[in-house]
C-alpha positions in Angstrom: 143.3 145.2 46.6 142.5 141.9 44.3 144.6 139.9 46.9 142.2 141.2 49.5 139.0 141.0 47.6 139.7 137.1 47.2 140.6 136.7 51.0 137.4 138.3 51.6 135.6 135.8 49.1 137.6 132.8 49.9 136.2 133.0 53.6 133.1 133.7 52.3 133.3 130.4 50.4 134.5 128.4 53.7 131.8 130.0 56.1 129.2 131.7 54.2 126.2 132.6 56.1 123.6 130.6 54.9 125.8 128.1 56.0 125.7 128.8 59.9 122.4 127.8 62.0 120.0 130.5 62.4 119.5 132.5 65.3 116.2 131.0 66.2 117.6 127.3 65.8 120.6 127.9 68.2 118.1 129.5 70.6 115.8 126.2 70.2 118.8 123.9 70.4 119.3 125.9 73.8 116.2 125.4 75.5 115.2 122.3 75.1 117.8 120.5 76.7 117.1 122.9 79.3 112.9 122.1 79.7 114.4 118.6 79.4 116.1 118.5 82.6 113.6 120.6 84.5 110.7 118.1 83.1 112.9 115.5 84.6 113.8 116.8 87.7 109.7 118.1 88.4 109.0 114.1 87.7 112.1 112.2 89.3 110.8 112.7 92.9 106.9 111.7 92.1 108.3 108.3 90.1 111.1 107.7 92.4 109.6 107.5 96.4 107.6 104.6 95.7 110.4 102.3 94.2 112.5 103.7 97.3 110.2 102.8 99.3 109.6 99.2 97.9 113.5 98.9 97.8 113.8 99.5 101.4 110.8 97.3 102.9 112.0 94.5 105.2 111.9 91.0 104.0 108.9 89.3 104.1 106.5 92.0 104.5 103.4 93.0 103.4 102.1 97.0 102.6 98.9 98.7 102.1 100.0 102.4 100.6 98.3 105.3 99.4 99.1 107.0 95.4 98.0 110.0 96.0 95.2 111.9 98.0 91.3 111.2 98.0 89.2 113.7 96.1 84.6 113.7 96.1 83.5 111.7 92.8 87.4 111.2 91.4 89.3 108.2 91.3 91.8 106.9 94.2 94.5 103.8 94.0 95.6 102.2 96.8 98.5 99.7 96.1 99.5 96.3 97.8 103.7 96.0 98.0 106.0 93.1 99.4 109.4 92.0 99.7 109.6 88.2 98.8 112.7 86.8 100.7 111.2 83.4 101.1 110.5 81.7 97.2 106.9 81.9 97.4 104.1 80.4 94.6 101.1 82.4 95.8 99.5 84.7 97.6 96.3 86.0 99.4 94.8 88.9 101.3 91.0 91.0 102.1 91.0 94.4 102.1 87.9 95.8 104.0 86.3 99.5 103.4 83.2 101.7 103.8 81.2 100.8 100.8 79.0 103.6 101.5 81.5 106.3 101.0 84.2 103.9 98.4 82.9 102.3 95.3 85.5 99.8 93.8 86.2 100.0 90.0 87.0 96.7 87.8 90.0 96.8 86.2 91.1 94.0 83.6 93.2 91.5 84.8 96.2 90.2 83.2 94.0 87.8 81.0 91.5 90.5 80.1 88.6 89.6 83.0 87.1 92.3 84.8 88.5 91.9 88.6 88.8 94.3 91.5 92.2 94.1 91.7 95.0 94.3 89.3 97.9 92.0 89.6 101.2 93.5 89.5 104.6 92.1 88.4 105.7 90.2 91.5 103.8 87.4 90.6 102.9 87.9 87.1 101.4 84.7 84.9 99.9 83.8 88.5 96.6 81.6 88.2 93.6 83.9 89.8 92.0 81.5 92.3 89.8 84.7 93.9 89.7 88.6 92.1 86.2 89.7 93.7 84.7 92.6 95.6 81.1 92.9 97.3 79.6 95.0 99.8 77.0 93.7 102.6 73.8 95.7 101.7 72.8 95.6 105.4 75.8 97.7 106.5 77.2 98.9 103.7 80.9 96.8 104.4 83.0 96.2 101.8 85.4 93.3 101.6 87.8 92.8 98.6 88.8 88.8 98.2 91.9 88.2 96.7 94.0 85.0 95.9 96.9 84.1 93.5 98.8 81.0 92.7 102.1 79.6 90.4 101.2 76.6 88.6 103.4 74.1 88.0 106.4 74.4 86.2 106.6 77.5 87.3 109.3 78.6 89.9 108.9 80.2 93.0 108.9 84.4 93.1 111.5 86.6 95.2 111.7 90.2 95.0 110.4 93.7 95.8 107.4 95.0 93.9 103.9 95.3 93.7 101.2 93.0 94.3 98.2 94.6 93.2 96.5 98.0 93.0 92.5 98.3 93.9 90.9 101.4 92.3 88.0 103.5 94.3 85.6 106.2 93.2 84.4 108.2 96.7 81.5 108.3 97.0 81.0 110.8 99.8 82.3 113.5 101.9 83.5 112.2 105.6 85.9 110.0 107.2 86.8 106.4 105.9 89.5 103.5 106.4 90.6 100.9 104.1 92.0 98.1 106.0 94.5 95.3 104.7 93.7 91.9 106.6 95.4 88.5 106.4 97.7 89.0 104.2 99.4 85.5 103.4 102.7 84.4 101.3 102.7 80.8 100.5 105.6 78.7 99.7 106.0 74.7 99.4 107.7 72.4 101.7 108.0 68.9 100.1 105.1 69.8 97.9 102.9 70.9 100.9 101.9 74.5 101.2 102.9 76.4 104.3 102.4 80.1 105.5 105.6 82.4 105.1 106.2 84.0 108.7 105.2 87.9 107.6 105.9 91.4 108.7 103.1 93.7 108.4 103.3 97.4 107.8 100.1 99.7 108.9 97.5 97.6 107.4 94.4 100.8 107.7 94.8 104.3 105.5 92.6 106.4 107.0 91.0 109.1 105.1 88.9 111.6 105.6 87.6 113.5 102.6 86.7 116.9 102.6 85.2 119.9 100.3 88.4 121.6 100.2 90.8 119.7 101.6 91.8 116.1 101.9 94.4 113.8 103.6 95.1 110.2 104.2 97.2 108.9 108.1 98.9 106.3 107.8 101.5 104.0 109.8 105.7 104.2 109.1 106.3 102.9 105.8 103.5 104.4 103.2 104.5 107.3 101.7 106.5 109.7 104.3 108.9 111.4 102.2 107.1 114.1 100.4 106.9 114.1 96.9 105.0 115.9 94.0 101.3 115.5 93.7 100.8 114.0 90.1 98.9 116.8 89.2 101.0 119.7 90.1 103.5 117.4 87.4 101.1 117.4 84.7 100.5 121.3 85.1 103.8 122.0 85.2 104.6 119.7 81.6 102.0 121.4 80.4 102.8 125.0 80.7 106.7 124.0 79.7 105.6 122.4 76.5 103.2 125.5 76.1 106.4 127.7 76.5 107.9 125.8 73.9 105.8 125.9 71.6 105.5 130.1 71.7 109.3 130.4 72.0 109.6 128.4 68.3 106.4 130.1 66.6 108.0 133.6 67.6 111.3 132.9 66.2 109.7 131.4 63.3 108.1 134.3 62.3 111.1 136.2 62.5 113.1 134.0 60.7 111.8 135.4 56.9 112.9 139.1 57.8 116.2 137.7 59.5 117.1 135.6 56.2 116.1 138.6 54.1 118.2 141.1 56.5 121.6 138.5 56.3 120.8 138.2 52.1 120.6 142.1 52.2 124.1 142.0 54.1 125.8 139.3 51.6 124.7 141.0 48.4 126.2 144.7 50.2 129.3 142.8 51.1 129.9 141.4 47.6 129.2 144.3 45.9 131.8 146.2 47.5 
């Protein structure tokens, strides 16, 4: 009997149970990884289609795309991709739209200046020559004036990305086009500028916003394989991390009475 009494305690000693992870840390431990890989998979598609998309553009092209769908009085980005295959020191382009129904919003530029267009990475460190946006009060046009240029030392760009990204506010209900025009590369030839030969994708997104529903058409690059609207992702996050956090306040409260029940269970075993 005292040989088996000090088996019994000598395993205690080894694995008592104060030792072991409670039940409601295991259970934690278990989730987690598991909201993890579902927030991931719910965001992989609406963060992946665009770089796709810029991966797969032909050289020396030009896009005007779409993030997203048009809603009354709430913001809407359009963004400006290419595929530098020629070295290139600058670039330029207008983008034309209904001022009467799209307000653009200043963003600051890489320097801090309020502009209508952000720069993006292609070109960053560019010198801003143009970043302006007005709209003829007559006919209520819109034209966005943008140009970009490398000083020297710097080295000619190549690569896929984005140029810029214009922000609207909609203004009104109805139909509406925002239309990319003249987009230009430049590149230097003996320390002359020249015009890189470009391929242009559907330079018009046409939207037509609605009470309770909108869309924006399109040509064959922007935006065709379906992804998740950003806000059905930040719903989503938001009702997992809310899950979360009443999974681990539920077993904390029972934690107390399960510590007390497993002392309770020790002292018994000890005592016998």
């Amino acid at each position: 009997m005292n040989g088996m009494r000090k088996r019994k305690q000598s395993r205690g000693a080894i694995c008592p149970p104060h030792s072991r992870r409670p039940g409601w840390l295991r259970t934690v431990t278990m989730i987690v990884p598991a909201l993890a890989a579902l927030a991931v998979l719910m965001l992989a598609p609406a963060t992946a289609v665009l770089a796709q998309g810029i991966d797969e553009l032909p050289p020396d092209s030009v896009h005007l795309i779409a993030m997203g769908q048009p809603i009354l009085g709430q913001p809407f980005t359009v963004q400006i991709v290419t595929n530098v295959a020629t070295p290139a020191y600058g670039y330029g382009f207008q983008i034309e739209y209904d001022g009467t129904r799209l307000q653009v919003e200043t963003r600051p530029d890489t320097d801090g200046s309020p502009v209508a267009m952000q720069s993006g990475g292609v070109f960053v460190g560019a010198q801003r020559i143009r970043n302006s946006a007005q709209v003829l009060a007559e006919s209520g046009a819109g034209t966005l004036d943008v140009v970009y240029t490398l000083l020297p030392p710097a080295q000619a760009r190549q690569g896929a990305g984005v140029l810029g990204q214009v922000t609207f506010t909609v203004l009104k209900e109805g139909p509406a086009e925002i239309r990319l025009v003249n987009p230009r590369l430049i590149a230097l030839e003996n320390g002359v500028a020249r015009d890189i030969a470009l391929t242009l994708g559907e330079p018009v997104l046409a939207l037509n916003v609605g009470a309770a529903q909108s869309q924006v058409t399109a040509g064959a690059f922007p935006r065709q394989t379906p992804g998740i609207p950003l806000e059905a992702v930040v719903i989503g996050l938001a009702v997992l991390v809310a899950f979360l956090l009443l999974v681990i306040l539920r077993l904390a409260l029972r934690r107390p009475a399960s510590a007390e029940a497993a002392h309770a269970r020790l002292t018994n075993a000890r005592g016998r």
